[in-house]
N, C-alpha and C positions, 0 to 999 in steps of 0.2 A: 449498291450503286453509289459510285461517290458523288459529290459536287461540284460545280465546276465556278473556278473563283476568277477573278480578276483583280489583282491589284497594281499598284505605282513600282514600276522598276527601280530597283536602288541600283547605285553604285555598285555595290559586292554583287549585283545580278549578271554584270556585265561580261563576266566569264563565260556563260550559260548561255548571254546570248551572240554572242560571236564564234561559240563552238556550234551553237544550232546553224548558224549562217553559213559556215562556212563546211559543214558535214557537208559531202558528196551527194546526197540523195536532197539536200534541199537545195543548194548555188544554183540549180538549174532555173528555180522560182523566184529566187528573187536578186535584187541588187546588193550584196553586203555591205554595211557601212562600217566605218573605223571604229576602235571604241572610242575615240574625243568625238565623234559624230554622235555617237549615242548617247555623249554624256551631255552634249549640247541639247539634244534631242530632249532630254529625262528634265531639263532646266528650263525650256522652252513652252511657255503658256497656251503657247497653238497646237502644240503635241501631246497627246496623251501615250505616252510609252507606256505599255502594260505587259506583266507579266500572267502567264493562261497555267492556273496552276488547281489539281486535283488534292493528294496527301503532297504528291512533288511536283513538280515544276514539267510543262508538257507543250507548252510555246509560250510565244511571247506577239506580241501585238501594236502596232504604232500607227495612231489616227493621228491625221493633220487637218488642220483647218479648222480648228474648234471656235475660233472668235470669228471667222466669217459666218455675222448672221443671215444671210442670204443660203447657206447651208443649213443652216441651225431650223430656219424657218422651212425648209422642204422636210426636215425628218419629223417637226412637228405635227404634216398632216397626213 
């Protein structure tokens, strides 16, 4: 069984993740954004852009709102 990891998307990720976005079987789910979107995104303190990765790389991940404590305090309890 492998692991399952999470880390900070880098730049060089941003390949990976606009071919995920934009494959056929995903555009249905979600909104795609540009890669200057993602690169603002990956620079942005409120975002946590992550990549979902096993030995390879198997999606990716983008939470917002991480300085709104009013959030922060409902996952607390």
């Amino acid at each position: 069984m492998h692991s399952l990891s999470l880390r900070k998307t880098q730049e060089t990720d941003l390949d990976y993740v606009l071919q995920a976005e934009y494959d056929d079987d995903n555009r249905q789910y979600i909104i795609p954004w540009s890669y200057q979107h993602h690169l603002q995104a990956i620079a942005d303190s409120d975002i946590a852009h992550l990549i979902v990765e096993t030995e390879t790389k198997i999606g990716y991940v983008i939470l917002a709102g991480l300085l709104n404590l009013m959030l922060v305090n409902l996952f607390m309890f």
